[in-house]
Backbone as CSV, one residue per row, in Angstrom:
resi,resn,N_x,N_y,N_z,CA_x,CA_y,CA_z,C_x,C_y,C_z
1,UNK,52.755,38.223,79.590,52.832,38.512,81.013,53.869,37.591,81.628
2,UNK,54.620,37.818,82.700,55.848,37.415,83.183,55.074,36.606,84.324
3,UNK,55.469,35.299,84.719,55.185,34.634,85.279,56.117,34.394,86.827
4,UNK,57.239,35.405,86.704,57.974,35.173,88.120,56.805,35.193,89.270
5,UNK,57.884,34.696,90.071,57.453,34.687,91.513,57.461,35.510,92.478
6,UNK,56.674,35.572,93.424,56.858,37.029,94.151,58.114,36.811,94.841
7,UNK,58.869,38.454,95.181,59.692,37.721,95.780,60.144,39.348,96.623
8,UNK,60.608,38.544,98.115,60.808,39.434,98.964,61.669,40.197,98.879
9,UNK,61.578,41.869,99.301,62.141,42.330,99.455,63.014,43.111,100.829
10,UNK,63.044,42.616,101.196,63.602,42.673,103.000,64.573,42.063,103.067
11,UNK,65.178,41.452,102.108,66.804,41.212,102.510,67.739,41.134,101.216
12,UNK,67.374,42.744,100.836,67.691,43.089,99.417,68.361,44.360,99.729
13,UNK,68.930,44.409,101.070,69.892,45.180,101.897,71.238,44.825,101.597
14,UNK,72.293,45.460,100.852,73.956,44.662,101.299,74.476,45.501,102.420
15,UNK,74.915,45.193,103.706,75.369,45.390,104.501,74.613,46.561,105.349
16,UNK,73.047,46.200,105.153,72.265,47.443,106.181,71.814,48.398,105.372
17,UNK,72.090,48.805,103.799,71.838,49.733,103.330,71.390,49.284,101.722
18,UNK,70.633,50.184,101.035,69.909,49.942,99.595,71.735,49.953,98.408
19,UNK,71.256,49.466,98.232,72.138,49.889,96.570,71.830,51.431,95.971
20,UNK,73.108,51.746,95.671,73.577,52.661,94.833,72.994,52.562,93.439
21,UNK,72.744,53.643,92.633,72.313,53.685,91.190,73.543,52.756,90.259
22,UNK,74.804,53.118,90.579,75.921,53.024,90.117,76.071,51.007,90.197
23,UNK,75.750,50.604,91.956,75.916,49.074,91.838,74.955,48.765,91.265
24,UNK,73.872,49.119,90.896,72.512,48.684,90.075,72.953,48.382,89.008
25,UNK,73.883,49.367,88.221,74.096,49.318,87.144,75.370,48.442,86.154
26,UNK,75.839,48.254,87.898,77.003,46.857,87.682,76.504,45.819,87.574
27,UNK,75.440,45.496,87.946,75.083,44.067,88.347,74.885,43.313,86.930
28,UNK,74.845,41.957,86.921,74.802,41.237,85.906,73.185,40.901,85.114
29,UNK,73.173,40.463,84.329,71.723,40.431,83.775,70.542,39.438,84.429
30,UNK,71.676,38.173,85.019,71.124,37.204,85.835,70.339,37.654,87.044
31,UNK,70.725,39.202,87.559,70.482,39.413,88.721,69.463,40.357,88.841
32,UNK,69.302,40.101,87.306,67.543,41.462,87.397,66.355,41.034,88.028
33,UNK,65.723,42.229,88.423,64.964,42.096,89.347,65.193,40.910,90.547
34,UNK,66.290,40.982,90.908,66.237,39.914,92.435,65.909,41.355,93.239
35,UNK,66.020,40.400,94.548,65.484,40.800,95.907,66.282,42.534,96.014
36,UNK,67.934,42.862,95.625,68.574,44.173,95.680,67.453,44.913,94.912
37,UNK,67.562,45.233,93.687,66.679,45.582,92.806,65.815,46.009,92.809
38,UNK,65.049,45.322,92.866,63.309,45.254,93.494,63.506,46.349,94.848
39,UNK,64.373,46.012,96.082,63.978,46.932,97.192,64.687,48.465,96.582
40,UNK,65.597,48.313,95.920,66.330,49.771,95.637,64.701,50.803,94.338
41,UNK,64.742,50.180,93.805,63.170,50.502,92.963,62.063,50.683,94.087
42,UNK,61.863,50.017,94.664,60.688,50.228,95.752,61.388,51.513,96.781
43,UNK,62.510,51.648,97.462,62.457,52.430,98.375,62.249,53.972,97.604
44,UNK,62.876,53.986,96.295,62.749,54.989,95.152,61.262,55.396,94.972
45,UNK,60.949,54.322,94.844,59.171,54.727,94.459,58.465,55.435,95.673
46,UNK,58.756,54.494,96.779,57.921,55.041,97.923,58.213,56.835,98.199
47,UNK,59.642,56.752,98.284,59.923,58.329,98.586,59.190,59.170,96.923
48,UNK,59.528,58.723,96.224,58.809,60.160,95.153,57.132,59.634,95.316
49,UNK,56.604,58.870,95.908,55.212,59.033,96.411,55.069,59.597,97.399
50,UNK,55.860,59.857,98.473,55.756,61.208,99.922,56.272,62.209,99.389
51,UNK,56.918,62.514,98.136,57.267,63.830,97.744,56.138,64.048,96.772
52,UNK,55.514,63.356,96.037,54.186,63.900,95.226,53.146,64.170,96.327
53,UNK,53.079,63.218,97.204,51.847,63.794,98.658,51.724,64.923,98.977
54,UNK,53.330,65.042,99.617,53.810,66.376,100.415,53.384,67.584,99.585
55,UNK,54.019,67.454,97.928,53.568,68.993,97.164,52.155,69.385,97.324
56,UNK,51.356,68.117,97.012,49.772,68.211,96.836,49.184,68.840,98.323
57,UNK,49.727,68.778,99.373,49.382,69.024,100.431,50.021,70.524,100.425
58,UNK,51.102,71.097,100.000,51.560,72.361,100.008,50.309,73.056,98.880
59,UNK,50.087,72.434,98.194,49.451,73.194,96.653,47.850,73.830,97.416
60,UNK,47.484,72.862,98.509,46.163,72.965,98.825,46.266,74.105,100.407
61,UNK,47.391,74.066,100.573,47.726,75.065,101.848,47.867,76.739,101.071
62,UNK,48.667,76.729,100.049,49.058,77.592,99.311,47.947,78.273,98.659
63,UNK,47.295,77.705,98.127,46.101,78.098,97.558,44.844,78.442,99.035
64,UNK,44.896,77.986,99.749,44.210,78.562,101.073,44.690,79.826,101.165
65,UNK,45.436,80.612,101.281,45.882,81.607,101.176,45.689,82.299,100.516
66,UNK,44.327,83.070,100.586,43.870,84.007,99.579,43.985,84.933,100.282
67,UNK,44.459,85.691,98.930,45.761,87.541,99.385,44.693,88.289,98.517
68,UNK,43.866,89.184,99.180,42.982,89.778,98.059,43.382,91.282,97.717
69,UNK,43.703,91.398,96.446,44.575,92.231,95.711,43.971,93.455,95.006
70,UNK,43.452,94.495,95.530,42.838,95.444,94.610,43.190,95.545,92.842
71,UNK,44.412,95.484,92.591,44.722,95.698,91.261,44.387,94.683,90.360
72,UNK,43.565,94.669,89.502,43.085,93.876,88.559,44.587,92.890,87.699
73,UNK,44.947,93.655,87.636,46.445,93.168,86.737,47.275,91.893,87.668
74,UNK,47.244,92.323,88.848,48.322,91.596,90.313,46.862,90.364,89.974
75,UNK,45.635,90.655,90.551,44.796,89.720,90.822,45.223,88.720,89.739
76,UNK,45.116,88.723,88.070,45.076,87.490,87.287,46.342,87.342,86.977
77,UNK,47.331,88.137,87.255,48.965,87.154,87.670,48.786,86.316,88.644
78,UNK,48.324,86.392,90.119,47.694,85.385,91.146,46.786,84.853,90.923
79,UNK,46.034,84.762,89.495,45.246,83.440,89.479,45.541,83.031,88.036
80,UNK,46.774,83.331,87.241,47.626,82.453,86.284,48.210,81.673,87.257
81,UNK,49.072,82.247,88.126,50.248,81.448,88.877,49.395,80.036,89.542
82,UNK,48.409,80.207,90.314,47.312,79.089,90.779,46.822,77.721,89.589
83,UNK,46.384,78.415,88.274,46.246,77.902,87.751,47.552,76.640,87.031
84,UNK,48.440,77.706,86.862,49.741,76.734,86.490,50.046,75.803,87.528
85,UNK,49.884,76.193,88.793,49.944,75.063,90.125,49.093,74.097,89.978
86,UNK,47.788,74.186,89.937,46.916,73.430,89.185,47.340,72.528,88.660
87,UNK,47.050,72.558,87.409,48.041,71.586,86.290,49.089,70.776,86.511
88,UNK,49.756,71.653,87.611,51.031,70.524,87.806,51.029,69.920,88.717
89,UNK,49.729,70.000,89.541,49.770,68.756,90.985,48.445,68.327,90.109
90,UNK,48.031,68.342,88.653,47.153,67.417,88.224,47.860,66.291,87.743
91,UNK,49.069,66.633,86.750,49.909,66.140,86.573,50.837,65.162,87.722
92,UNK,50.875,65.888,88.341,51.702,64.836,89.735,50.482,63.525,90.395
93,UNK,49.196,64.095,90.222,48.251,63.165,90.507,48.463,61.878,89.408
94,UNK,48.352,62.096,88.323,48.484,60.833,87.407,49.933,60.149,88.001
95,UNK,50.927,61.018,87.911,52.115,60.341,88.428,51.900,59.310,89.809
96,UNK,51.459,60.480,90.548,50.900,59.229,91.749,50.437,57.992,91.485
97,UNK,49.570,58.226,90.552,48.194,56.632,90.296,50.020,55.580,89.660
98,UNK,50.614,56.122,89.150,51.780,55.392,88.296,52.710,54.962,89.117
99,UNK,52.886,55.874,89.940,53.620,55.312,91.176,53.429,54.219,91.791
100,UNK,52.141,54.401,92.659,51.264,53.323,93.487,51.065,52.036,92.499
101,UNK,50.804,52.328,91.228,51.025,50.655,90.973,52.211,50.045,90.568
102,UNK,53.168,50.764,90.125,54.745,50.161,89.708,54.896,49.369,91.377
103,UNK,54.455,50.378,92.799,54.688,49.974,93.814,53.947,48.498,94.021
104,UNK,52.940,48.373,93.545,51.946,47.339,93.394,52.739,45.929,92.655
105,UNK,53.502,46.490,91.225,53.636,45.436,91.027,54.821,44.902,91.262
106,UNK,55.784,45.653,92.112,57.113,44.947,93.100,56.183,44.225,93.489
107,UNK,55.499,44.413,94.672,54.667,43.401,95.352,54.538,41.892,94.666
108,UNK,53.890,41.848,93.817,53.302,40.650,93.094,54.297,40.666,92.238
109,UNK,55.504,41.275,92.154,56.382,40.198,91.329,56.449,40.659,89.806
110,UNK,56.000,41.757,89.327,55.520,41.833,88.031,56.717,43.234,87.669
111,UNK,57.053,43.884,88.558,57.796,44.871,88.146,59.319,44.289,87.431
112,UNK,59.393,45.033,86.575,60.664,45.287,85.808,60.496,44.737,84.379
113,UNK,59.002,44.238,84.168,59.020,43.512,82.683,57.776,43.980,81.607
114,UNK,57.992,43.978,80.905,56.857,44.551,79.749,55.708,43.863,80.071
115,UNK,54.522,44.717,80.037,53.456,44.285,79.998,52.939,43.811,78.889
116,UNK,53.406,44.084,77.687,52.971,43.863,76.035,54.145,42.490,76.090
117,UNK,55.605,42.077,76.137,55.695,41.238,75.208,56.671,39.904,76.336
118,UNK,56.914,41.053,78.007,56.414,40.084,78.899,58.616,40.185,79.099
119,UNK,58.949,40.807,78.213,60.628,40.882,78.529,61.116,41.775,79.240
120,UNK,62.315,41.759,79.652,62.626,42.770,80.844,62.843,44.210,80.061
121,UNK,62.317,45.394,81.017,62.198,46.461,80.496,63.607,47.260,80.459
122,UNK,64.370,46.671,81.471,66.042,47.343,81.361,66.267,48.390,82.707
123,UNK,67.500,47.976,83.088,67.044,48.914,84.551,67.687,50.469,84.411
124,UNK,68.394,50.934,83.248,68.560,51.870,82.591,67.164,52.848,82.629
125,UNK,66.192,52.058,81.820,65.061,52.692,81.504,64.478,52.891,82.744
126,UNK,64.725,51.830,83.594,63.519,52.470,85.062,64.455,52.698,85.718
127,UNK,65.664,53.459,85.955,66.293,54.390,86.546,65.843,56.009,86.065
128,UNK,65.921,55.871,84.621,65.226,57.310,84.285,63.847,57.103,84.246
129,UNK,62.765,56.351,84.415,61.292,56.087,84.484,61.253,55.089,85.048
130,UNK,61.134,55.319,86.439,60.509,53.790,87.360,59.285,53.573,87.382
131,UNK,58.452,54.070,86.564,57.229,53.993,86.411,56.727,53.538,84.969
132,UNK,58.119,53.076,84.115,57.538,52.139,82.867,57.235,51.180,83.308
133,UNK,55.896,50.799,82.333,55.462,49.803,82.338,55.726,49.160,80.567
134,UNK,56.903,49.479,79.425,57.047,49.066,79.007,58.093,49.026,77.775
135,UNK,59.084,48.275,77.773,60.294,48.146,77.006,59.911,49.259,75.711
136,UNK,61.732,49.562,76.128,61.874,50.549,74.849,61.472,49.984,73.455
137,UNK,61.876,48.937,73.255,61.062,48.908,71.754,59.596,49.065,71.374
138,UNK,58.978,48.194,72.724,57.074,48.115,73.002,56.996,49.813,72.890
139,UNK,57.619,50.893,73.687,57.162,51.995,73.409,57.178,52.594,72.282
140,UNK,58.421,52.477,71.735,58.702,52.905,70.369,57.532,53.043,69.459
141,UNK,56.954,51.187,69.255,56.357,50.394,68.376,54.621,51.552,68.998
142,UNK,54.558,51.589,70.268,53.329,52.440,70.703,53.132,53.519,70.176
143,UNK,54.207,54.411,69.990,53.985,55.765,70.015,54.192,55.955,68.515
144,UNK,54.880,54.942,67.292,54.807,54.778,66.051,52.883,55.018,65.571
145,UNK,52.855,53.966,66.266,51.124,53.568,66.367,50.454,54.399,66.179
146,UNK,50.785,55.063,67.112,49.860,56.466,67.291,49.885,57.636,66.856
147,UNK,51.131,58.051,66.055,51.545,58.910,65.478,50.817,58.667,63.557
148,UNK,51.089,57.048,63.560,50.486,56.791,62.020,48.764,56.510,61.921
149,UNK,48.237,56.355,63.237,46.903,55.789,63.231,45.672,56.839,64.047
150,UNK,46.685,57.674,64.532,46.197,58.876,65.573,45.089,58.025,66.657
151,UNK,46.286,57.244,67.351,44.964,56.301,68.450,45.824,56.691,69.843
């Protein structure tokens, strides 16, 4: 477990505005997870947590909308299509819970580093998954695991 310090993100602004994916990806190794970082990851997180809200709130409006369909055939195409909606704001629910704590652990300081071996996870990797919680090799070595031990 990584022992940094918490550290603010409110003046992790350059000139009024977040960082670019692109200056993220300039920055030097010294400068991982500082204060830029951390807020460009957090403002990221927060918005795909009002866009997982927002769907879940369409999914439950949408589905209020019961169209009642004489034809047997139309009816269980409109309750495949529901069902596949289903699934995927169940799916967006776990994402949520993953969200809210990556958001959690900007807070306390813990984001950007493996939970297994405590090294930085790479900001590569949480540009395409801001919601790892753990270095490409730790995953690797996980999903080896589980593939040879079926756990």
């Amino acid at each position: 477990m990584n022992t940094k310090t918490k550290k603010s993100t409110s003046d992790a602004k350059i000139d009024g505005a977040l960082l670019t994916e692109a200056e993220i990806l300039k920055m030097s190794d010294k400068d991982y997870m500082g204060d830029a970082q951390l807020a460009f990851f957090k403002a990221r997180l927060q918005q795909l947590e009002k866009d997982l809200i927002k769907n879940a709130g369409e999914t439950t409006e949408h589905l209020r909308e019961t169209t009642l369909v004489p034809d047997p055939a139309d009816r269980a195409t409109i309750e495949e299509e529901h069902a596949l909606e289903l699934r995927t704001r169940d799916r967006e629910r776990k994402l949520l819970k993953k969200v809210q704590q990556s958001i959690a652990s900007i807070d306390s300081g813990e984001y950007g580093w493996c939970v297994e071996t405590g090294e930085p996870i790479g900001v590569q990797r949480l540009l395409a998954r801001p919601t790892a919680t753990l270095s490409l090799e730790a995953q690797q070595r996980r999903e080896l695991k589980q593939k040879l031990y079926g756990e």
